[in-house]
C-alpha positions as CSV (number, residue, x, y, z in Angstrom):
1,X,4.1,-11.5,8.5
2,X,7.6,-9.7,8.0
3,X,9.0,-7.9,4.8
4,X,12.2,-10.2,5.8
5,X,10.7,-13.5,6.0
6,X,10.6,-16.5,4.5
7,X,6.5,-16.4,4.6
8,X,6.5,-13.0,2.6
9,X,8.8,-14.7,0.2
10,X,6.3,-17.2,-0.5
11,X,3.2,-15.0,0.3
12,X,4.1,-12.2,-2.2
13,X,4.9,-13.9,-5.5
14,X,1.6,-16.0,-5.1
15,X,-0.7,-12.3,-4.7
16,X,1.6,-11.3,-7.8
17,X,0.9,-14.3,-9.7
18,X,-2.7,-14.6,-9.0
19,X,-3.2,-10.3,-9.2
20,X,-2.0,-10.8,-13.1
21,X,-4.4,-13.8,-13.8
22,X,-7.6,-13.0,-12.3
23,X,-10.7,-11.1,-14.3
24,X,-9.7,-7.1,-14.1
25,X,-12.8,-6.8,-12.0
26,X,-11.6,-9.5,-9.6
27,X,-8.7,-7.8,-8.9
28,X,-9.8,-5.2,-5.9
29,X,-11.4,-8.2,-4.3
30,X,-8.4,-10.7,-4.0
31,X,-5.9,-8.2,-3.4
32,X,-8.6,-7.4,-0.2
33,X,-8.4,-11.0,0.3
34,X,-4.8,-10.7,0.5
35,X,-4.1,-7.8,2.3
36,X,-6.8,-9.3,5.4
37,X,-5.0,-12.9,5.4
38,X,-1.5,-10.3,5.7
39,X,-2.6,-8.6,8.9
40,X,-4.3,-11.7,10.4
41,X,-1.2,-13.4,10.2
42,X,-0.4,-11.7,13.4
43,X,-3.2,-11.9,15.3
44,X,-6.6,-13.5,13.5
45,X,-8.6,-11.4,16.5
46,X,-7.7,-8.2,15.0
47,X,-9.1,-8.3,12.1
48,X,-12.1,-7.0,14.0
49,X,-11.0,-3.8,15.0
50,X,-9.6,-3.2,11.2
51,X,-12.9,-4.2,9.8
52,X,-15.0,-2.1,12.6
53,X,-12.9,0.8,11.7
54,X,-13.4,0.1,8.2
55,X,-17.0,0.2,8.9
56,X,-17.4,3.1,10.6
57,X,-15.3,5.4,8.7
58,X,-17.3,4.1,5.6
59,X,-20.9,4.7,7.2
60,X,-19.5,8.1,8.3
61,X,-18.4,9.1,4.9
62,X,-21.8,8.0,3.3
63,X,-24.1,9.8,6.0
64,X,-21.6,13.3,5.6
65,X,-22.3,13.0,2.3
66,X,-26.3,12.8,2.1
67,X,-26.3,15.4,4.8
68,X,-24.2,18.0,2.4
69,X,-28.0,17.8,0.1
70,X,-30.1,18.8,3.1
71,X,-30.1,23.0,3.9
72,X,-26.9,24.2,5.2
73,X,-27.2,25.3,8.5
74,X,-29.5,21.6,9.3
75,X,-27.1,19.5,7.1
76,X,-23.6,21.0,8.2
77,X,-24.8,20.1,11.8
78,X,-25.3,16.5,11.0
79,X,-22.2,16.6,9.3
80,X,-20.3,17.4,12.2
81,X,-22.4,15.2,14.0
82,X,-21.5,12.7,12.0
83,X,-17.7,13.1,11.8
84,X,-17.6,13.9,15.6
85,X,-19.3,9.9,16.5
86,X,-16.6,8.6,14.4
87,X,-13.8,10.0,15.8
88,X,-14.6,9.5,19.4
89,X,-15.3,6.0,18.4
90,X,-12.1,5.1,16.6
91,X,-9.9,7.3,18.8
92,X,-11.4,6.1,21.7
93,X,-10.5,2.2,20.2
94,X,-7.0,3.5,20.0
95,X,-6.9,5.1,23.3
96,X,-7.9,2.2,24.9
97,X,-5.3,-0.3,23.3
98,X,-2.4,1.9,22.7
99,X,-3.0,4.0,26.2
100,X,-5.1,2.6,28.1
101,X,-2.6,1.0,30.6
102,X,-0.4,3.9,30.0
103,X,-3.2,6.1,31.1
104,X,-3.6,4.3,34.3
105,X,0.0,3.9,35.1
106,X,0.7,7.2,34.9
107,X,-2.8,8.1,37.3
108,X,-1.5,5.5,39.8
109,X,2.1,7.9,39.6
110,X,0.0,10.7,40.7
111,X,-1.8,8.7,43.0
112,X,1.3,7.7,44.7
113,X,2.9,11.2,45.3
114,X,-0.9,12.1,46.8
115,X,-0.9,9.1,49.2
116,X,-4.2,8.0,47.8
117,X,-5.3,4.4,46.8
118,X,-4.3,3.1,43.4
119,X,-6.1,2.0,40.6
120,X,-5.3,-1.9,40.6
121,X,-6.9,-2.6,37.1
122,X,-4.8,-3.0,33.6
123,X,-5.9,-4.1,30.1
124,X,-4.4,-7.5,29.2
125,X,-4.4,-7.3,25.5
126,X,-1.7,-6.9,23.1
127,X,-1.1,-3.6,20.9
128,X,-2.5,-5.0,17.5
129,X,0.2,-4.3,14.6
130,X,-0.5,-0.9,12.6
131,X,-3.4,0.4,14.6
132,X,-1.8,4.2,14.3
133,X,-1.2,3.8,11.3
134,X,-5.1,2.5,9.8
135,X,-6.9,4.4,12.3
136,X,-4.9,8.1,10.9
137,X,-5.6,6.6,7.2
138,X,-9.2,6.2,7.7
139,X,-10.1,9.0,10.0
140,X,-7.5,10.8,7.2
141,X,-10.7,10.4,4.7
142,X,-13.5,10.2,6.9
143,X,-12.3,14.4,6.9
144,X,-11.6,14.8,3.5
145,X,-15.1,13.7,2.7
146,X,-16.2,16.5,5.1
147,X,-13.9,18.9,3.5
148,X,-15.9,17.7,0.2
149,X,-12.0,17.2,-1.2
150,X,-12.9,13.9,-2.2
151,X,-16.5,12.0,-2.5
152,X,-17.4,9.1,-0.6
153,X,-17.0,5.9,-1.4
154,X,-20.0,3.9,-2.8
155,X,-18.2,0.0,-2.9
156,X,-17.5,-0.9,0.4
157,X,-15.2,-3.7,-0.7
158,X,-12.8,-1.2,-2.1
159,X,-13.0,1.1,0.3
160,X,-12.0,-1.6,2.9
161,X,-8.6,-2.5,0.6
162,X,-8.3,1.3,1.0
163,X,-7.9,0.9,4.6
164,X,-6.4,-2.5,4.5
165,X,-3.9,-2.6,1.5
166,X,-1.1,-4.6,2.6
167,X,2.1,-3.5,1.4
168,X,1.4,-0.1,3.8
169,X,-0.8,-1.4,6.1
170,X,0.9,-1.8,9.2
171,X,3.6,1.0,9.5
172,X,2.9,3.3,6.2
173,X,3.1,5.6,4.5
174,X,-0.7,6.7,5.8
175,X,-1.8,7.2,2.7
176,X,-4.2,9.7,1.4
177,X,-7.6,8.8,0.1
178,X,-7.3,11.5,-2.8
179,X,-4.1,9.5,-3.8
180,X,-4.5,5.7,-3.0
181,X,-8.2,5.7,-2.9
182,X,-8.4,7.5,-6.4
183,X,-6.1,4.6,-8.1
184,X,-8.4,2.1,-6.8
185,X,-11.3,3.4,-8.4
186,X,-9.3,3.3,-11.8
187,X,-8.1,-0.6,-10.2
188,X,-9.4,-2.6,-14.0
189,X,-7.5,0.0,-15.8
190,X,-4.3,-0.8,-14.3
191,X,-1.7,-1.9,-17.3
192,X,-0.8,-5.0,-15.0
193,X,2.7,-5.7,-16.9
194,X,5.1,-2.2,-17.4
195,X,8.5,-3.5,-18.0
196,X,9.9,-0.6,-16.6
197,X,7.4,0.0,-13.3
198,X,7.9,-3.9,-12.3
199,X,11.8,-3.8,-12.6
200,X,11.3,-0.1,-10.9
201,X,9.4,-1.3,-8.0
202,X,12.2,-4.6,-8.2
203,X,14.6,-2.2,-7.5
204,X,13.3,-0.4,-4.3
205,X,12.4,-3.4,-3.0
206,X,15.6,-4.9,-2.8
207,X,17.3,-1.5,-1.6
208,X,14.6,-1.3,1.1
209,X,15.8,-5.2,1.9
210,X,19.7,-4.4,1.5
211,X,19.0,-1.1,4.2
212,X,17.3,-3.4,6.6
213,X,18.9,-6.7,6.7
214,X,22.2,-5.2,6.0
215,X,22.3,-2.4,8.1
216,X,19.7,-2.3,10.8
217,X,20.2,-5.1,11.9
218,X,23.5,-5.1,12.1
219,X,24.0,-2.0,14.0
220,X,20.7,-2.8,16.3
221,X,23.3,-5.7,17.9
222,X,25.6,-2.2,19.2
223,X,22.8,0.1,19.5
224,X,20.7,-2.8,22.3
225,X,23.7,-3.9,24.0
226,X,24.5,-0.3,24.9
227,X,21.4,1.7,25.5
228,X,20.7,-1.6,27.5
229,X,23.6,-1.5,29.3
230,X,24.5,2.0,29.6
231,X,25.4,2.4,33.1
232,X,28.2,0.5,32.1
233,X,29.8,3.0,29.5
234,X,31.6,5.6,28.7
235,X,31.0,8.9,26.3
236,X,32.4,6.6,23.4
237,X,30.4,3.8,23.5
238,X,27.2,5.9,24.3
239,X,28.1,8.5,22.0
240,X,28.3,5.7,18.9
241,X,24.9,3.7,20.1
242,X,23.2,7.6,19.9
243,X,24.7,7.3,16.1
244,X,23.9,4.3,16.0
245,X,20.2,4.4,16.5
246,X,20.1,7.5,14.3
247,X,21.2,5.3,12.2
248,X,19.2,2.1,12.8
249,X,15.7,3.9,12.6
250,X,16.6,5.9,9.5
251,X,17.3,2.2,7.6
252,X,14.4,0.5,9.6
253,X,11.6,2.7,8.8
254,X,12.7,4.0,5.7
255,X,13.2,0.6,4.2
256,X,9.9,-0.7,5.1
257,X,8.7,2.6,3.1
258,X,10.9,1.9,0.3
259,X,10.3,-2.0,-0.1
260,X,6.0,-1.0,0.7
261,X,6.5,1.9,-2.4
262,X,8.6,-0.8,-4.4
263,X,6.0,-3.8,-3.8
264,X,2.5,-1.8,-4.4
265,X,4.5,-0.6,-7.5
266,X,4.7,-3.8,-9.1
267,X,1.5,-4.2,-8.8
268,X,0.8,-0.6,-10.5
269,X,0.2,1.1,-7.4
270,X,2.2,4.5,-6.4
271,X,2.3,5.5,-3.2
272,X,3.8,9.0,-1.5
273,X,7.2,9.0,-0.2
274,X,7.9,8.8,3.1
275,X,11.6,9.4,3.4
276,X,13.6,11.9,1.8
277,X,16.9,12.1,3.0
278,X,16.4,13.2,6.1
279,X,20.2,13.5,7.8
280,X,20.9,16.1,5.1
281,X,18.0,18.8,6.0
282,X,19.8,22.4,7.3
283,X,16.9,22.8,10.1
284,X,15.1,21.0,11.9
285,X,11.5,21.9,10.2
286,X,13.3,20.8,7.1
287,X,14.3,17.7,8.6
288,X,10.4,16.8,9.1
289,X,10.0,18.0,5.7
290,X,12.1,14.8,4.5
291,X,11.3,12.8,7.5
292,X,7.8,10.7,7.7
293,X,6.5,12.7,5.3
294,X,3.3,11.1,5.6
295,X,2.3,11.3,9.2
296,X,3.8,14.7,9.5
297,X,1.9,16.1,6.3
298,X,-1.1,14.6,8.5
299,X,-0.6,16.4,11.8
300,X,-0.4,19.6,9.7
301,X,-3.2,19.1,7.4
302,X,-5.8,17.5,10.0
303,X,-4.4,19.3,13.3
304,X,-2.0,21.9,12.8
305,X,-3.9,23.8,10.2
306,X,-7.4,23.6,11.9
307,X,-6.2,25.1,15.4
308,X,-5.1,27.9,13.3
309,X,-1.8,27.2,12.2
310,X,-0.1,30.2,11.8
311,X,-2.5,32.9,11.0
312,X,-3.1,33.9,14.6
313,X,0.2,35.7,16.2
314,X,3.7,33.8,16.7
315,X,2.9,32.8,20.2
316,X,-0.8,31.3,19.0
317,X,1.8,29.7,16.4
318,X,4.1,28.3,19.0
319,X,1.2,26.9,21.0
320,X,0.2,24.5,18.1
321,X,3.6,23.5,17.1
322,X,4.3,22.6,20.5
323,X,0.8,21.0,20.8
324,X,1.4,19.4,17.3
325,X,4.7,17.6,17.9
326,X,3.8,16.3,21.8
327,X,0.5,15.0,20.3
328,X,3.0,13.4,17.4
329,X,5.0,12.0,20.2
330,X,2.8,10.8,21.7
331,X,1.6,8.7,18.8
332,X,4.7,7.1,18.5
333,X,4.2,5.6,21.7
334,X,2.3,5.0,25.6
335,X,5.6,6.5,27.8
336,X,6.7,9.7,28.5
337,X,9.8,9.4,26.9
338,X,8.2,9.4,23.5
339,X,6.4,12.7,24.7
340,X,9.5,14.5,25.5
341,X,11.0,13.3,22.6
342,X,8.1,15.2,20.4
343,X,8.2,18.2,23.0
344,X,12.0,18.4,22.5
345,X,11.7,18.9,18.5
346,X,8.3,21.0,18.9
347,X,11.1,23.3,21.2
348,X,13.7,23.5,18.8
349,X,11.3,24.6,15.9
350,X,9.9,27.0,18.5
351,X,12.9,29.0,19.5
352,X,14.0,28.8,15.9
353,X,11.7,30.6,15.4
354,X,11.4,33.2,17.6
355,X,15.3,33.8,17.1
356,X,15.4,34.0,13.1
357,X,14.8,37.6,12.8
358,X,17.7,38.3,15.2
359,X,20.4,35.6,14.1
360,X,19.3,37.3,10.6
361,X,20.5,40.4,11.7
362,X,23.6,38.7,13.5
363,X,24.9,37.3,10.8
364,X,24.3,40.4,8.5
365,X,25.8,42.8,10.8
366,X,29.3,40.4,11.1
367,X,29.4,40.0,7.3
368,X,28.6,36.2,7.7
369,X,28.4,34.4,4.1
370,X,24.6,32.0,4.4
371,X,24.5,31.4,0.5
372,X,28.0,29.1,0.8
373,X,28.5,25.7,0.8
374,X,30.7,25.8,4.3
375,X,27.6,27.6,5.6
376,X,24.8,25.0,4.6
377,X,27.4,22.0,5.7
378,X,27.6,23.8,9.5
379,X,23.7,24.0,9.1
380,X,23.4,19.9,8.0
381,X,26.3,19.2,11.2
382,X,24.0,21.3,13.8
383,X,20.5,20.1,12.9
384,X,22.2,16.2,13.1
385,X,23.2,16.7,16.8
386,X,20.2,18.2,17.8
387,X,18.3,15.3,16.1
388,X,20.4,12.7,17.6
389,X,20.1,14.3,21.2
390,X,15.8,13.9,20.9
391,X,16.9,10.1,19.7
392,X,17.9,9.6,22.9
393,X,14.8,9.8,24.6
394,X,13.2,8.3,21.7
395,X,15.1,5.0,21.8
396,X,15.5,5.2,25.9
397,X,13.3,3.3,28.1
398,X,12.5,6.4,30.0
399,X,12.9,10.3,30.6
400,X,15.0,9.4,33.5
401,X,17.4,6.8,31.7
402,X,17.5,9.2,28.7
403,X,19.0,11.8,31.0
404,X,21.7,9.3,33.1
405,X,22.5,8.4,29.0
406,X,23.1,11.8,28.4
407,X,25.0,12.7,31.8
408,X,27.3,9.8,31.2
409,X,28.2,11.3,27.8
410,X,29.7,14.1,29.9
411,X,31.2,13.2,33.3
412,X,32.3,9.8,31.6
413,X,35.1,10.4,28.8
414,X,36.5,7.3,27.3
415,X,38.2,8.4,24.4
416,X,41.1,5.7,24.3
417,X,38.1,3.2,23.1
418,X,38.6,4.5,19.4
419,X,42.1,3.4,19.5
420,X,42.5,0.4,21.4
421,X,39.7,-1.6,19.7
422,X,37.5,-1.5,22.7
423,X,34.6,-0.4,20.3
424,X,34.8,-3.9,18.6
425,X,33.8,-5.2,22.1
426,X,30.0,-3.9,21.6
427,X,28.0,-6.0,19.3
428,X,30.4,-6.3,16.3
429,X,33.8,-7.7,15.7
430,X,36.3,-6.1,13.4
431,X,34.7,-7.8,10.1
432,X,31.3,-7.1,11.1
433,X,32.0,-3.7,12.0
434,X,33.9,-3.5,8.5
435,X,30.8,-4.4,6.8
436,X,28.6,-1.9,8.3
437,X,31.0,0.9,7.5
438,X,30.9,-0.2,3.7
439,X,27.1,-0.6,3.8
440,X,27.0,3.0,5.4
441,X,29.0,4.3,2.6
442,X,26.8,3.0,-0.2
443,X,23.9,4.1,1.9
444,X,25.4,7.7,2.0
445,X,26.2,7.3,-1.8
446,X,22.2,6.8,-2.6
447,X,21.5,9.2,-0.4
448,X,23.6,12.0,-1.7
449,X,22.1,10.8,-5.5
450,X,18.9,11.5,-4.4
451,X,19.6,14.9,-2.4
452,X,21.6,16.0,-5.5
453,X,20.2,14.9,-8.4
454,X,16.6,14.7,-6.7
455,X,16.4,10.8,-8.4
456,X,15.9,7.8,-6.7
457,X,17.6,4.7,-7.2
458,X,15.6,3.2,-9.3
459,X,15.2,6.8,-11.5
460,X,19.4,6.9,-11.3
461,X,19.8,3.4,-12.6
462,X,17.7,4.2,-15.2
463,X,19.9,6.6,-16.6
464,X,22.9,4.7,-16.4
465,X,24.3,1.8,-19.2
466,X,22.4,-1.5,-18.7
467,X,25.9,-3.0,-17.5
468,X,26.0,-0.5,-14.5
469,X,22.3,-0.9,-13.6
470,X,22.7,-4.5,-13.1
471,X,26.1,-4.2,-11.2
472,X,24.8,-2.6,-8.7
473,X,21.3,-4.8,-8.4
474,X,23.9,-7.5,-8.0
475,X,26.1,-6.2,-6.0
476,X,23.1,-5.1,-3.3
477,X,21.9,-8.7,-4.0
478,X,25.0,-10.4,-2.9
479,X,25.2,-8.4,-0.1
480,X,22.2,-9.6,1.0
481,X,22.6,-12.9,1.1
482,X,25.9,-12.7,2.3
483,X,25.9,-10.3,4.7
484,X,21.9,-10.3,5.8
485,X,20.6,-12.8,7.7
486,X,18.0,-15.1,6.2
487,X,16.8,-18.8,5.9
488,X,14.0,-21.2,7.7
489,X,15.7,-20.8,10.9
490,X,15.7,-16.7,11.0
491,X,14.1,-15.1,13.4
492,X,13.2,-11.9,11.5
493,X,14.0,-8.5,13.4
494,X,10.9,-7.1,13.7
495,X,10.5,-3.3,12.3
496,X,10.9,-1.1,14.4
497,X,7.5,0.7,13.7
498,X,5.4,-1.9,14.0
499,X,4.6,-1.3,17.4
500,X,3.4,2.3,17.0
């Protein structure tokens, strides 16, 4: 079930409804309800591997915990006993749907090059929505119980909506369990109606709606038919799909964040932010600062940290950055180019660091002013093209293609396409293209609200006279339906991050 369909039109205001009505303490148990009928709209068959990860995450958490009462060298051991069973077990359910045919492809590559017989077998299954995203949010507190950050969970039934709850479920934020898990403990005291949290949560919703319907899909028309198609373009075309996609993920994944932060809201929920104006970060570990906040706050909490972060030497430091961002790359996705895509920002935060004691110097010795405005804005310009770049192999079909896209940009220069109205020729006509740029400047407007006054757009509306607040809700609205694409015989673009 999509954020942008009909069905979650209908499917959300009945949860709603029924979520106010219901006995307080009857609450956790339909919205569990709710959230399991969600995810087994896709496929009804994997509801089993949610529920056995469910399972075994809980178990793990109740056993860590009785061990923590025996003697501390004896209990400690069956701790990590404990934790290490349910790690191999939901990793290794992971590895097998998200990589097993990957694995063997890419054995049956090596194979090839040695002349040796290949493996013939392959998995015939498909990748079940979200599995990245429940497995890191269980195993996520399966650790923190370890740690002893938080204590494990007694009810199972609320510990499965932890895992299950729907408005994140299938593509985030991964939620932590101090955070999500706490408020569901606290789930009968919830004030169900708050004027202003139901009209805030209204509002993200529709922005997250405008920013998908609006704009992703709308540029994803350009950004397929090139990337697609690239042998058959020049450095224009190729160089405005690379925006493009930049683009088109941003709005994607951000606005099922938004609308996931905006429905779970309503409902009294409040979940982390994942997006944080991203484009606008001066380097690129700022840029993942702002960017998935949620899965990268993960990698460095539950991997980063405990190979030693950076408390053993700058090369120990480079080793787990690099191993970091190519194991993060290689959860976005079973190909290569997703790896190099990870390995390419785990290099650039790397050698930025190795080099920020000498360009220090550099720019003190040549007088070089880094606390001004045309300074930060040539730091936002370089960080963009080197994020853009890694897009490429991110949205690429693989490493190979990636680099032909990129070579193309070079040795093919069609610059007479942004004059002779060649670039309506891609996707969009003139009008459609005219929309997009509008939409992009509203985009950029919010965007620069919330960089500068650190508000979102439901905190800035706020602020504002009623009149203005419900100008722009209107104005997003009409855009929607005017300029989305919606009604019974819409074929929803699916989110992008649904298949990671």
């Amino acid at each position: 079930m999509q954020f942008n369909s009909i069905d979650f039109m209908v499917f959300f205001p009945v949860v709603l409804a029924l979520y106010f009505i219901v006995p307080r303490k009857c609450r956790g148990l339909w919205l569990l309800i709710a959230s399991y009928y969600f995810y087994m709209s896709w496929n009804a068959k994997y509801a089993v591997l949610i529920g056995g990860s469910t399972i075994i995450t809980y178990v793990c958490g109740l056993l860590v915990e009785l061990f923590s009462k025996d003697d501390i060298k004896n209990g400690r051991r069956k701790q990590q006993i404990s934790l290490a069973i349910c790690l191999i077990v939901n990793l290794g359910i992971l590895a097998i749907f998200k990589y097993g045919n990957f694995t063997i492809e890419s054995i049956n590559t090596l194979l090839k090059v040695l002349h040796i017989t290949m493996i013939n077998r392959r998995f015939d299954f498909l990748l079940p929505v979200g599995i990245s995203f429940y497995t890191f949010q269980a195993l996520g507190y399966s650790i923190d119980v370890y740690r002893g950050e938080i204590d494990a969970e007694k009810n199972l039934l609320r510990y499965a909506l932890f895992v299950s709850f729907f408005p994140q479920l299938v593509a985030g934020p991964i939620e932590r369990s101090k955070n999500l898990l706490g408020q569901m403990r606290k789930i009968e005291e919830i004030k169900l109606w708050n004027a202003r949290r139901v009209t805030s949560g209204a509002i993200l919703m529709v922005w997250g709606f405008f920013m998908k319907m609006v704009i992703s899909d709308r540029v994803a028309l350009v950004v397929d038919n090139v990337f697609d198609n690239y042998r058959m373009y020049g450095s224009s075309e190729l160089i405005l799909a690379a925006l493009g996609f930049t683009l088109q993920i941003y709005c994607d994944f951000g606005s099922y964040s938004i609308i996931a932060i905006g429905a779970a809201k309503i409902m009294g929920f409040e979940l982390m932010e994942n997006f944080n104006t991203p484009y606008f970060a001066r380097n690129i570990r700022d840029f993942w600062s702002r960017w998935h906040i949620s899965l990268s706050t993960w990698f460095k909490d539950y991997l980063y940290i405990p190979l030693g972060g950076n408390r053993k030497g700058k090369v120990r430091k480079a080793i787990n950055v690099m191993i970091v961002f190519l194991v993060s790359g290689l959860w976005h996705g079973a190909n290569w180019s997703f790896v190099m895509w990870g390995g390419i920002h785990g290099a650039y935060q790397v050698i930025a660091d190795f080099l920020y004691t000498p360009r220090k110097a550099r720019c003190e010795k040549l007088k070089i002013k880094t606390d001004c405005i045309s300074w930060k804005l040539l730091q936002t310009f370089i960080t963009f093209v080197l994020v853009v770049f890694a897009w490429i192999f991110f949205r690429a079909d693989t490493i190979t293609d990636a680099i032909r896209f990129c070579k193309r940009i070079i040795v093919k220069p069609t610059p007479w396409l942004l004059f002779n109205g060649g670039l309506y020729e891609l996707g969009l006509d003139r009008v459609e293209m005219n929309i997009l740029i509008v939409s992009i400047v509203i985009l950029i407007l919010v965007d620069l609200v919330r960089y500068l006054k650190k508000q979102t757009l439901d905190q800035f509306l706020f602020d504002q006279n009623i009149w203005f607040e419900w100008l722009v809700i209107i104005v997003l609205l009409m855009m929607i339906f005017t300029f989305g694409e919606y009604g019974p015989s819409y074929n929803p673009q699916q989110f992008i991050y649904f298949q990671f």
